[in-house]
C-alpha positions in Angstrom: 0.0 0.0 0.0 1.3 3.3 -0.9 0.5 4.4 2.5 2.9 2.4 4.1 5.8 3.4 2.0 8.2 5.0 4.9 8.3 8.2 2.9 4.6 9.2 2.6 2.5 10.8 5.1 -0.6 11.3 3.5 -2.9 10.3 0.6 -6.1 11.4 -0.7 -8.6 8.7 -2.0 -10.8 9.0 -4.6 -11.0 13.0 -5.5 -9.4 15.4 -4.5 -11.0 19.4 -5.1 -12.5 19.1 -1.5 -10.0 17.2 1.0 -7.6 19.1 -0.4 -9.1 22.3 0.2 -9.6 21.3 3.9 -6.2 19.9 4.4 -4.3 23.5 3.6 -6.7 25.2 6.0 -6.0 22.4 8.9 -2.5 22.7 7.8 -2.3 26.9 8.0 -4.6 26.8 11.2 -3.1 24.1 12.8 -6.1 21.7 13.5 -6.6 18.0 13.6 -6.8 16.1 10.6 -9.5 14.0 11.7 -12.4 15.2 10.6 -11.2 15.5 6.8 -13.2 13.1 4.5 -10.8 11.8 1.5 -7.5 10.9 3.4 -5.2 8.8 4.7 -2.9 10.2 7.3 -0.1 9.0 9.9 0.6 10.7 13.3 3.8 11.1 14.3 4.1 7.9 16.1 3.1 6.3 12.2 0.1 5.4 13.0 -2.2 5.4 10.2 -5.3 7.0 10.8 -8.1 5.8 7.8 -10.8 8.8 7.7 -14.0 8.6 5.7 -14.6 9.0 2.1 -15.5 12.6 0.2 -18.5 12.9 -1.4 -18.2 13.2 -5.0 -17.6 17.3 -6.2 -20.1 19.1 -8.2 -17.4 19.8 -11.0 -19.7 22.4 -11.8 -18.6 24.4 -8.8 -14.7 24.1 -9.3 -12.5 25.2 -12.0 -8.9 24.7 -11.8 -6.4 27.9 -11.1 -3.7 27.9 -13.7 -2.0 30.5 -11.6 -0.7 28.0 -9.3 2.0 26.9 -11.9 4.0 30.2 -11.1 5.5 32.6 -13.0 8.1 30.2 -14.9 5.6 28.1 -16.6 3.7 31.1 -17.1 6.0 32.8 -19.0 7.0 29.5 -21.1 3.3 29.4 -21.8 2.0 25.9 -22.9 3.3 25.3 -26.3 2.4 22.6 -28.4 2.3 21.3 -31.6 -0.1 19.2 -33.3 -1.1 18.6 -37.1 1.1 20.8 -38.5 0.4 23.7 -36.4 1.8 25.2 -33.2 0.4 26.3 -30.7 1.3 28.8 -27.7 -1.6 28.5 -25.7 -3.0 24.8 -25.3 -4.6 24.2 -22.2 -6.5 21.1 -21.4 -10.2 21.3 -20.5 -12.7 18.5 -18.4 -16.3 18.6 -19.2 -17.4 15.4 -18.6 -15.9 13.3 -15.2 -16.3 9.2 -15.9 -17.8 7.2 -18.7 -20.8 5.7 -19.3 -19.3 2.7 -21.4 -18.4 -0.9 -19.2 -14.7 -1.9 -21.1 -13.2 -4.2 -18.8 -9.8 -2.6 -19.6 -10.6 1.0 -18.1 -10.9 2.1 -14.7 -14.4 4.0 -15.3 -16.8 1.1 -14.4 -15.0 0.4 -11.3 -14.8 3.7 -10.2 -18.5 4.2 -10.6 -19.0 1.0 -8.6 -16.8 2.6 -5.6 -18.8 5.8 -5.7 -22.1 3.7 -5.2 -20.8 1.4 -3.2 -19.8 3.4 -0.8 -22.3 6.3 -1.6 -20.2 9.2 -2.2 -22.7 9.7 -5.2 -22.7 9.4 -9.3 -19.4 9.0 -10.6 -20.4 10.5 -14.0 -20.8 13.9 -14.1 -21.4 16.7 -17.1 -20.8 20.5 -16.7 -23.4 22.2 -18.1 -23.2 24.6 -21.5 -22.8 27.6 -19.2 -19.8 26.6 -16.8 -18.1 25.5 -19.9 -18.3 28.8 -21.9 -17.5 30.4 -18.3 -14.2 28.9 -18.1 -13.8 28.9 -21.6 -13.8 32.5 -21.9 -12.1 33.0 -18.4 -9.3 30.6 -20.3 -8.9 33.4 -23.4 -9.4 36.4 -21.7 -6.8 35.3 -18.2 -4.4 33.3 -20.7 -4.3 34.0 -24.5 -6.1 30.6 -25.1 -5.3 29.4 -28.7 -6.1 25.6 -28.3 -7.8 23.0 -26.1 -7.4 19.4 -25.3 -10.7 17.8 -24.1 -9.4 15.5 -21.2 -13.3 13.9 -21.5 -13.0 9.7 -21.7 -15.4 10.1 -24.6 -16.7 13.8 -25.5 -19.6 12.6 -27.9 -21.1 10.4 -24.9 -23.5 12.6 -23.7 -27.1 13.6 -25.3 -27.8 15.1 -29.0 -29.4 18.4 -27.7 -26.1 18.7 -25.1 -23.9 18.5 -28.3 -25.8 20.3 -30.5 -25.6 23.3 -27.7 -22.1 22.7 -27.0 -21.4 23.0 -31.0 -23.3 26.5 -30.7 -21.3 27.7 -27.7 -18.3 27.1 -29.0 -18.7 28.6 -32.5 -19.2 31.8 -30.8 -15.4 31.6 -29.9 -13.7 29.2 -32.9 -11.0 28.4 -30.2 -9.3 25.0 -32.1 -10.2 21.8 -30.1 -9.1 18.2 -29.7 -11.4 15.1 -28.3 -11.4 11.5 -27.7 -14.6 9.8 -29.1 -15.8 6.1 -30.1 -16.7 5.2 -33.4 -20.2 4.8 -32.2 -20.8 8.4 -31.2 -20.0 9.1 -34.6 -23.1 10.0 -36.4 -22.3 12.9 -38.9 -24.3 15.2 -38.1 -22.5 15.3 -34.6 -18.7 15.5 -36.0 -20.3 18.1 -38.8 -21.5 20.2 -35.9 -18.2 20.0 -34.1 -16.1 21.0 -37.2 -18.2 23.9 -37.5 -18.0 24.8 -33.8 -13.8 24.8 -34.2 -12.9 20.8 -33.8 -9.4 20.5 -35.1 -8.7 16.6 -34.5 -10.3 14.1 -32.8 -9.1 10.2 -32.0 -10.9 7.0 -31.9 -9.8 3.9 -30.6 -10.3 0.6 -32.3 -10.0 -1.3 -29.1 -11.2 -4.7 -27.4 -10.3 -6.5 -24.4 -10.6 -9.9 -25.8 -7.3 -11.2 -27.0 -8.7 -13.7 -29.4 -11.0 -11.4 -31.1 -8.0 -8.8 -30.9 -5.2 -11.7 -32.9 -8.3 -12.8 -35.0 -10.3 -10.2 -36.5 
């Protein structure tokens, strides 16, 4: 267990926004640790002290602060290349936490087991049309945004009428775009939308879990 590992104090299980929002105020204030849900934590005789779970976040309700990388990285901005074009501003972007799919090669399905299981609440979670354009705009404006990389499992797994408003959002802005999708999801009036909206590339993976049907077909 990582826990054990003579050089680590602490871990958070699960996710993270919350416990380790807590833990830096026990840390500055100086109070007990044991009444943060998420973590894993030894005293200072080693003793390792097991807390409860976190409920699940409402990833509509936190955005991540690029400001924390520091001036440095700042100033090096976040260059990349991709398809024959560079980039000097690409900055990855989660709208969609878990997957609805069951491959028995990802983590997804067991991860939405855990959160049932142990009732922190429903692993797969969407931000709505206006959180995204919020931080999407927050994004240009703060940083110079010139591309995106969707972190998303599977971007097209989510409801026509959510993609068809996503694809109208975004147009507004034309701000280049990257995804992960599965052939499936790939009805063309979706990926037409999405071209239109400012999708530069996407990838789809031709994948199975079954080594026989992986040699054989």
């Amino acid at each position: 267990w990582v826990i054990n590992h003579p050089e680590v104090k602490m871990i958070c299980r699960y996710e993270g926004e919350e416990p380790v929002r807590q833990l830096y105020r026990a840390l500055k204030d100086g109070t007990p640790l044991e009444n943060i849900d998420g973590i894993w934590y030894k005293d200072a005789e080693g003793k390792v002290h097991k807390n409860k779970p976190c409920k699940l976040v409402d990833i509509n309700a936190v955005s991540p602060d690029f400001s924390c990388y520091g001036d440095k990285r700042i100033s090096k901005r976040w260059a990349r290349s991709m398809g024959g074009r560079h980039f000097d501003v690409s900055i990855a972007m989660e709208t969609y936490r878990g997957c609805p799919y069951n491959c028995t090669y990802c983590n997804s399905p067991t991860t939405r087991d855990v959160g049932k299981v142990l009732d922190l609440g429903n692993y797969m979670r969407r931000k709505s049309i206006d959180t995204i354009e919020r931080e999407l705009v927050d994004l240009i404006e703060t940083w110079g945004l010139q591309f995106v990389t969707m972190v998303d499992d599977s971007f097209l797994a989510r409801p026509a009428k959510e993609i068809f408003a996503f694809a109208e959002m975004w147009s507004k802005y034309k701000i280049p775009f990257w995804m992960n999708t599965r052939i499936e999801n790939c009805k063309p009036e979706y990926l037409a939308a999405m071209k239109e909206a400012g999708m530069y590339r996407f990838n789809m993976g031709l994948e199975s879990g079954n080594e026989k049907y992986r040699r054989e077909m």
